[in-house]
N, C-alpha and C positions, 0 to 999 in steps of 0.2 A: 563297726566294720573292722575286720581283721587285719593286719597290716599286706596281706597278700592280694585279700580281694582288692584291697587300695590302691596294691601297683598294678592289678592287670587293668581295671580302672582308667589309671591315669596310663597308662601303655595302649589302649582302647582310644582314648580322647584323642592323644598325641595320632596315633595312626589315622584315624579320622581326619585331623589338621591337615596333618602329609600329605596324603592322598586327596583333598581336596582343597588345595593349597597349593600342591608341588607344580613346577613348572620347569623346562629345557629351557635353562639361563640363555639369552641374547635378546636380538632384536627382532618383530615379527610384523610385516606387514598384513593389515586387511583390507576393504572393500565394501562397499555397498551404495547401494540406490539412495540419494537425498533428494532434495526438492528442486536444484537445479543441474542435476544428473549426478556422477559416481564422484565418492566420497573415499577418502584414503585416510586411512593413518598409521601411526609408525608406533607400537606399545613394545618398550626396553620393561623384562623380566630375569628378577634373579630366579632361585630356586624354588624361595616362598614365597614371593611378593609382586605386586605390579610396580614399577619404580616410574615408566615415565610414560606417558601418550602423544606422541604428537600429531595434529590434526596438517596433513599437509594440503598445499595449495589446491582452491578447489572452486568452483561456479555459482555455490549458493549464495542466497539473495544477502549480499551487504547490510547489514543492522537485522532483517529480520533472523538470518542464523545466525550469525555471530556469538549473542549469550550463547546458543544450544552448542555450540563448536566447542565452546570455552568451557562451562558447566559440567556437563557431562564428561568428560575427560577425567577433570579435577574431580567430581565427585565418586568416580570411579576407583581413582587412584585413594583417596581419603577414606572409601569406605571398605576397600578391597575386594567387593563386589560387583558385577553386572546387573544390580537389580536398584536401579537411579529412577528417577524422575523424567518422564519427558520435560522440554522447556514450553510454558505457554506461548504458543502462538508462535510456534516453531516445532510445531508435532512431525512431522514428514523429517528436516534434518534429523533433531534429536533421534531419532528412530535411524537414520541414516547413519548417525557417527557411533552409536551402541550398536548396533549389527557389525560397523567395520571393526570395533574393539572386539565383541565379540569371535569374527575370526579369527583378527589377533591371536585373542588369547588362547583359542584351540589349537592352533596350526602350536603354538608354544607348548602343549601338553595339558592345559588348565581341564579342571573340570567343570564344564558348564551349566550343567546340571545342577550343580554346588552352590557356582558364584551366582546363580538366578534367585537362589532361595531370598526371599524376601523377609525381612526384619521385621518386627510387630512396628508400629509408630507407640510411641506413648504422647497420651490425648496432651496440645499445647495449651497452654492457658495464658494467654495474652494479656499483658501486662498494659495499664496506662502512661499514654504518653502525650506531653501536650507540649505545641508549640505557638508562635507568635512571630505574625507579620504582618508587614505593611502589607501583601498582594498573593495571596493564593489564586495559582493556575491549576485547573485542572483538565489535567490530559497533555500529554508528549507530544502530538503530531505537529505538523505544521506551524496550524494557528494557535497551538498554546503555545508553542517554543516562540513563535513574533511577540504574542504576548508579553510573555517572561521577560526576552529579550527588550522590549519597546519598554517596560515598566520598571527593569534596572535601568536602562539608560536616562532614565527620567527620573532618579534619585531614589528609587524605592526599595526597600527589602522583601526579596520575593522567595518564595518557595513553591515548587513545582511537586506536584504529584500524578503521577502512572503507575497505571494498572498491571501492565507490560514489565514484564522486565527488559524493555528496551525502548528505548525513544523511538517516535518515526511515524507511527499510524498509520493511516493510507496513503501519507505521504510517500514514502519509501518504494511503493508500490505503483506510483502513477506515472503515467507516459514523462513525466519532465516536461512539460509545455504548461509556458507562462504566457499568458496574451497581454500586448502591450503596446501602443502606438509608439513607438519609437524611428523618426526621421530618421536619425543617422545610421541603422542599421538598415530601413524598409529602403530610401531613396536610392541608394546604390542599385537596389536590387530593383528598381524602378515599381515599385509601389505605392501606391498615393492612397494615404490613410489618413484617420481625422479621431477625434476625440468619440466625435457627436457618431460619427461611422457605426465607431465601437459600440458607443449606445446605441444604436439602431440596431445593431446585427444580438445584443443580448438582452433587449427589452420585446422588439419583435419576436426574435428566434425562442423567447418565454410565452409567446403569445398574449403578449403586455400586460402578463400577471405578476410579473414582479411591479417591487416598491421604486416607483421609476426615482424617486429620491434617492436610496441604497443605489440603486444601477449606475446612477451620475457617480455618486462618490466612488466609486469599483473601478470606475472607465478614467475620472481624472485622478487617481491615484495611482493606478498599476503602473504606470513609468516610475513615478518618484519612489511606488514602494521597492520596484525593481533598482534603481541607482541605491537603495538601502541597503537590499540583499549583498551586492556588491562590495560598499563596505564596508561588510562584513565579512569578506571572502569568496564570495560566491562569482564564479564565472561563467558568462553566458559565451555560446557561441555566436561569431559572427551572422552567419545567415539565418533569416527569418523564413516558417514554414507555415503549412497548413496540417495542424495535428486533425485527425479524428472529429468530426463534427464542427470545429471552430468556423466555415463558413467564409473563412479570411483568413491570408496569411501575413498575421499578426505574433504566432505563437514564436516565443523564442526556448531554446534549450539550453539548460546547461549544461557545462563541460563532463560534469560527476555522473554515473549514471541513474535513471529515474530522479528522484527525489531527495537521493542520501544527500546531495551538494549543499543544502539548506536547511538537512538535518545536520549536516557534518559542522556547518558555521553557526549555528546557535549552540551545539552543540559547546562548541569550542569557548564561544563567547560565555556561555554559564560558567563551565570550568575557570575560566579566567578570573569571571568577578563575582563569583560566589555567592550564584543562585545555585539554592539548594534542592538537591532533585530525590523526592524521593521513591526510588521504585517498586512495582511489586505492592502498589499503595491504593485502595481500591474507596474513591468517595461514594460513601453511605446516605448522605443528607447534607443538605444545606441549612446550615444555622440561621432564623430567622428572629429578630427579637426589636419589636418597638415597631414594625412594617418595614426594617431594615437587615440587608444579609450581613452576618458579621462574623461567620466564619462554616469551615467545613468538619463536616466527620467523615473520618476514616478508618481502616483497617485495612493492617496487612497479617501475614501469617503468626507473628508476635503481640501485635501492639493494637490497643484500641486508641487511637488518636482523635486527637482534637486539637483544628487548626484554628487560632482566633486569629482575626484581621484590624488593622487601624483603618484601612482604607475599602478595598472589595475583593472580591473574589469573579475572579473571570473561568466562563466554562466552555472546555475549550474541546470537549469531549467526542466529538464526529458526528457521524451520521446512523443510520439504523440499516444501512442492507443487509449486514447480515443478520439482522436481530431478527428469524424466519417468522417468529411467533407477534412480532409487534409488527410490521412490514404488511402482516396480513388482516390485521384489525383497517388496514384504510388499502388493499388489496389483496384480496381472495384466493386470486390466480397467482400472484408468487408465491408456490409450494416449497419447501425444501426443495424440489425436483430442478427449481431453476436455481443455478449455484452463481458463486456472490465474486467481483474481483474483490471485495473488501477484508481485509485482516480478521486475524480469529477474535477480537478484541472491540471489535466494532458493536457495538448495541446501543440499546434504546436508552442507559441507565444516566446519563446526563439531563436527557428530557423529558423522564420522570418525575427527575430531583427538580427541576426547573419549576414544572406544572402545580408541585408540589407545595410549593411557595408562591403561588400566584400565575406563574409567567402564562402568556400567551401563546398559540401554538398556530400555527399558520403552513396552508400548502400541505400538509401531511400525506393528501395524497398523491402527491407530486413525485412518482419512484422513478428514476430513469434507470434505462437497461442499455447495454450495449451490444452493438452487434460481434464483437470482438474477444469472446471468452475465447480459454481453450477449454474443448472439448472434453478433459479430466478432471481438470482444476476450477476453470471460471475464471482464473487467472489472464491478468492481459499479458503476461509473457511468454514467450513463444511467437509472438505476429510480426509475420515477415516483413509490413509494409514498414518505411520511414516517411516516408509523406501521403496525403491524401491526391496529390497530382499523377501518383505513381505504380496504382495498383489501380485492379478493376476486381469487383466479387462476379464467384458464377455459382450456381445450383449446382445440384447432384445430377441434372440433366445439361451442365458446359454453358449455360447460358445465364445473361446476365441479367437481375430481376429490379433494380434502383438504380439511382445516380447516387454515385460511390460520395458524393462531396455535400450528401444532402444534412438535415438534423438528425441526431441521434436516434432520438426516436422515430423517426419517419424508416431511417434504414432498419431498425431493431423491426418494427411491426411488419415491414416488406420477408425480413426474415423468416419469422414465424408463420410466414404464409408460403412458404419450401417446402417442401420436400424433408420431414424429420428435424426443420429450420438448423438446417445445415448448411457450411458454404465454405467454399475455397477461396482465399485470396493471392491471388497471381500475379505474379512481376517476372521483367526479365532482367536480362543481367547487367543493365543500366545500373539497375537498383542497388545489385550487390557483383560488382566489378571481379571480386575473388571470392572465394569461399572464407577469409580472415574478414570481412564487412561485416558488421555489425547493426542490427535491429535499435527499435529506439531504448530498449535494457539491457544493452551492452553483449547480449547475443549473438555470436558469431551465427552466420547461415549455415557455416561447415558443422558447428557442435548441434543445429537444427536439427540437420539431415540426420547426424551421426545417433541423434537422441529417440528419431522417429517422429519428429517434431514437424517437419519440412520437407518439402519432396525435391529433385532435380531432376531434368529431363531436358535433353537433347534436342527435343525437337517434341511440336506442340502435340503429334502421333504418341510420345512417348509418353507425356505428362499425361495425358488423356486416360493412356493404361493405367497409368502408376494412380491416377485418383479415381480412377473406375467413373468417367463418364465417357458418352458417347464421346468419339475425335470428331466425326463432323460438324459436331454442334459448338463445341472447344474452338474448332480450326473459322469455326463462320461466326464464333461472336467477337472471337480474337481480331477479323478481316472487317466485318463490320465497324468495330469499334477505333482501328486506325482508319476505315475513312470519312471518321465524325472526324477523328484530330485533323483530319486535311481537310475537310468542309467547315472548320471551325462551329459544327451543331452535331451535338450529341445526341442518343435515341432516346434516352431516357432526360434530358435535359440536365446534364450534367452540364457546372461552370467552368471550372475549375477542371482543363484541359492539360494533360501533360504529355506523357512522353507515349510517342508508338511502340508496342508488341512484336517487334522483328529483330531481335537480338537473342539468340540461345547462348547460355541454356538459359530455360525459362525455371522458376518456382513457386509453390503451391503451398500453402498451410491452410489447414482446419479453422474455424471459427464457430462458436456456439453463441445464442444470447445471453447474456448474462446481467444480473444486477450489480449495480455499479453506483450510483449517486440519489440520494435521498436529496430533494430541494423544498423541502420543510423540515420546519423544527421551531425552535424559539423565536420569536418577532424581538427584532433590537432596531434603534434608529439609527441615523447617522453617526451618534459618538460610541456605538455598540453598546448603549446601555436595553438590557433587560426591559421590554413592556408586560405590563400585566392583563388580564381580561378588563380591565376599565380602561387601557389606554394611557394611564399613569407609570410612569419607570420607578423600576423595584431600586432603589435605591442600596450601592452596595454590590451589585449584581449586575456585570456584561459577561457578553458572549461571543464565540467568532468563531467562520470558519463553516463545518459542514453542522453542526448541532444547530445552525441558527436556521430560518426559511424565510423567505420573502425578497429573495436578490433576485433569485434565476427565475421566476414565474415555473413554468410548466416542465421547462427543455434547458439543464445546463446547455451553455456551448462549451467544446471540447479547450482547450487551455483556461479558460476562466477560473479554476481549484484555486489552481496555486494563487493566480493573482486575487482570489478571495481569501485565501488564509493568510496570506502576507498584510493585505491593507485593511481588511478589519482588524485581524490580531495585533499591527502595529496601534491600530488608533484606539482598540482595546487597552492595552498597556499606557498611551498615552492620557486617556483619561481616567484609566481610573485614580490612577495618584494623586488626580484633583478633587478626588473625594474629598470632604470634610467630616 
């Protein structure tokens, strides 16, 4: 090649760079839709370069966006491209804060066009990697961070592995109601509750298919595992409520919203004493060798890993609702069509590996639904009510079809027998005093309405229009239903009596059914050790939390999660470092 052709060439290339490179140096605000509505951030540009991003303050979900806030920015800036990676299990943000860069970067002059072109990958070839501990957990949520937590405290070297590039599970995602007899909060608020109560209300309300052994140990440890939580930093609110199914107002909240409060203290406590987490880490198999588990495999985007153990290995891995294709080997009718509150991370692949080594598998077809999706998502957030004393549900004909305070599944089946098993839940403005009040996930009613999320309405004629059902039938179940509250007898046998419907404005939100809690999985006993098909324990091998079956029988009740991921995963961690 000539020395001419060479400069127009490189004169060629250069102009190519410019022109899809060049950018009107400053600062450029953009926009868009994420997962808990509009997303902003702030992209500093010189002439050639993206220099800075910043994601400002914004409503998405605490631990589940946060990597994709973070990531996507940075990888932005490092690759000086728009064309990144969604974050797993944070698809809606990530797609949220790349759209707001993306105007960013236009409104600056970029060419988009350009910055979208996508890189070849060159094929990774993952390297081996091995490690050695006293206690592999596997899984982030709840009940493998009690785990982690309960098994350093107990002297052990542990290592944590998730799939996620974020701690939290379903945890992060649920109402925040822990069930718990606790006197000195209940008696003030003149409640008279019992141990034996508790076990009544969650061995019956299973239709006494749970392991009424497991149930005792659930019911006399949720206090003590709660004063744990504690401290550790976790803070409950003073008064005691009736979440969603619970059947009793037992349930306590903490101060953080949903779930993060308990991811945020295990959280903190690993960092501190140096349980090691690794993420983006997906267990392949359980090491079994001698009739004994002695360690796991894994793999992440790099590394073929292999975890050995002194002691065991706890699996701490969830449940399966949203696993659509296993879900439906033990029922039929949950199609993809019925959508899931559970995390995009939630599957079957713990209780695979479990089965796969012996374990036992128990209740499998035990799927509980809720009547409390939303209507896009499947998601529980978005729901106006904060206590079950304080809302009433009606049909697409204004009228009321269950008693709002009954079992899960009793309300979920009442549903699906609706009208498109659709439903409105209504409160007035007892509920939410200003439109700054806040739902049980930190929701304000104003950013509701403002989202499309929530209705407002002046008067019970208005609200009628606004949700497109008949006002007469709205106005007579509404009149009906305060004068059960003054006859102290409800029509539909509702207990669990609260406040009367004559305070405007009134408000409405959508509800769908949705899958929500799997109550089988792996059979373990009292010290969360792993049972096999002969009824012998796998030695090596506990588990806690939503992968296990046999607590809740047929029908969790609604607060019981957390106080199951706490006190099994604590007594998880405790025993296993007594392995030998």
């Amino acid at each position: 090649m000539n020395k001419f052709k060479k400069l127009v060439l490189a004169t060629l290339v250069v102009g190519i760079s410019m022109s899809s490179f060049a950018y009107n140096p400053g600062t450029y605000k953009g926009e868009a839709a994420g997962y808990g509505g509009k997303v902003e951030v702030e992209v500093k540009v010189s002439k050639d370069k993206i220099e800075d991003i910043k994601v400002l303050p914004n409503k998405e979900t605490p631990f589940v966006s946060s990597v994709a806030l973070e990531r996507v920015p940075r990888e932005v800036i490092e690759k000086q491209k728009l064309s990144v990676d969604t974050v797993a299990g944070a698809t809606v943000s990530s797609r949220g804060v790349l759209t707001a860069i993306t105007n960013a970067v236009k409104a600056a002059g970029g060419d988009i066009k350009e910055l979208r072109k996508r890189e070849s990958k060159a094929e990774i070839k993952r390297v081996n990697q091995e490690y050695v501990a006293d206690v592999v957990v596997i899984g982030g949520g709840g009940a493998g961070l009690a785990a982690a937590t309960s098994a350093k405290q107990n002297g052990a070297s542990v290592i944590l592995i998730e799939k996620m590039p974020r701690l939290g599970g379903n945890t992060v995602l649920a109402g925040g109601a822990y069930n718990a007899v606790d006197p000195k909060r209940q008696v003030p608020q003149g409640i008279e509750d019992s141990v034996d109560l508790h076990f009544k209300h969650t061995y019956e309300g299973g239709d006494k298919k749970g392991d009424p052994k497991l149930v005792r140990v659930l019911v006399e440890n949720a206090y003590p595992a709660l004063e744990w939580l504690e401290s550790l930093g976790v803070t409950f609110k003073d008064e005691v409520f009736t979440v969603l199914g619970a059947l009793y107002p037992r349930s306590h909240k903490p101060t953080a919203p949903v779930g993060t409060g308990l991811i945020i203290a295990h959280k903190e406590f690993a960092e501190k004493n140096g349980i090691k987490i690794l993420y983006e880490t997906t267990a392949t198999e359980l090491i079994k060798k001698d009739g004994r588990v002695v360690g796991v495999k894994a793999e992440s985007a790099t590394e073929n890993i292999t975890l050995n153990v002194n002691k065991g290995v706890v699996l701490a891995t969830g449940g399966f609702a949203g696993d659509v294709e296993f879900r439906q080997k033990y029922n039929s009718k949950l199609t993809e069509n019925i959508l899931t509150t559970n995390h995009p991370g939630g599957d079957a692949s713990g209780i695979v590996m479990a089965e796969k080594v012996g374990a036992n598998l128990v209740g499998m077809s035990d799927i509980q639904l809720l009547p409390m999706g939303d209507p896009v998502t499947g998601s529980l957030s978005g729901n106006i009510e904060t206590t079950v004393e304080d809302r009433i549900f009606v049909n697409k004909d204004g009228k009321r079809f269950v008693a709002e305070d009954e079992r899960r599944d009793v309300m979920t089946n009442a549903l699906f027998d609706q009208k498109d098993a659709y439903m409105w839940v209504i409160v007035d403005s007892k509920v939410y005093p200003t439109l700054e009040d806040k739902n049980n996930f930190n929701e304000s009613i104003g950013d509701l309405i403002k989202a499309g999320r929530a209705v407002k309405a002046d008067s019970l004629d208005e609200l009628a229009e606004k949700i497109n059902v008949p006002a007469e039938n709205l106005k007579k179940t509404i009149e009906e239903y305060n004068k059960g509250i003054d006859a102290g007898k409800d029509a539909y046998g509702r207990k669990l009596l609260g406040i009367k419907f004559d305070k405007a404005p009134f408000y409405a939100g959508a509800r769908i059914p949705t899958v929500h809690h799997t109550m089988g999985g792996v059979q373990i006993n009292e010290k969360a050790q792993v049972i096999d098909e002969k009824g012998n324990v796998i030695p090596g091998l506990y588990a806690a939390g939503e992968v296990t079956g046999g607590i809740h029988g047929t029908n969790r009740l609604g607060g019981n999660a957390l106080a199951d991921i706490t006190v099994f995963g604590k007594i998880a961690g405790e025993n296993v470092v007594k392995e030998k």
